[in-house]
N, C-alpha and C positions, 0 to 999 in steps of 0.2 A: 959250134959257134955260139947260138943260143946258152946253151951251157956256162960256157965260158963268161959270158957278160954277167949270165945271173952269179955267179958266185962273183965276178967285179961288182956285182950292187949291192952286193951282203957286205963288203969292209966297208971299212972307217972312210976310205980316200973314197969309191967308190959313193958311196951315199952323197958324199962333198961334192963329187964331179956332176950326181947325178943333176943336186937339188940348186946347183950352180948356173943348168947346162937349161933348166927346166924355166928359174927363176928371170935369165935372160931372154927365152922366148916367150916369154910372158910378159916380158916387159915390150918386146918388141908388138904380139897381136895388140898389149894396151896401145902403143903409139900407133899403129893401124885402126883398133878402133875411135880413137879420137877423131883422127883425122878423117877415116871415112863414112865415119855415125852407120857403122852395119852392126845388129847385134850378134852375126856370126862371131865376129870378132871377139867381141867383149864376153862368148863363150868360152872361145878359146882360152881367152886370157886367163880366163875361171879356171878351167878345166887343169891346163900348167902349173896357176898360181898353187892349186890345192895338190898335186902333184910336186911339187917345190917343198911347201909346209911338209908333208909327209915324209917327206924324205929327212929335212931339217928335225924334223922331232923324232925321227927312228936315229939316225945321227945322234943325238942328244941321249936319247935314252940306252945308245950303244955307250960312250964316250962315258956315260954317268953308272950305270948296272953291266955293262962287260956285256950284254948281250942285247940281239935285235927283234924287236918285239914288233910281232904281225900287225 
């Protein structure tokens, strides 16, 4: 099962669903950390946000060079 996702997050669609899927719960711990001033929160939010970017720019750089760079 493992397996199988990780090669779903090496394509092109993959990467898109990941940094989609990442970017939404980020946005979500941000509206939890607003409203309840924890800075657990506003880790989290970090933590997806840069997990989102990373994926967005392996994307990018698949879409642009044909391959997916570490």
């Amino acid at each position: 099962m493992t397996n199988k996702l990780d090669k779903f997050h090496k394509t092109k669609l993959g990467l898109l669903i990941f940094a989609l899927v990442e970017l939404g719960i980020a946005y979500g711990f941000f509206s939890l950390s607003i409203d309840r001033g924890n800075l657990l929160w506003y880790l989290l939010t970090l933590i997806f946000l840069v997990g989102a970017l990373k994926n967005f720019f392996n994307l990018i750089g698949v879409l642009l060079h044909g391959y997916r760079r570490k």
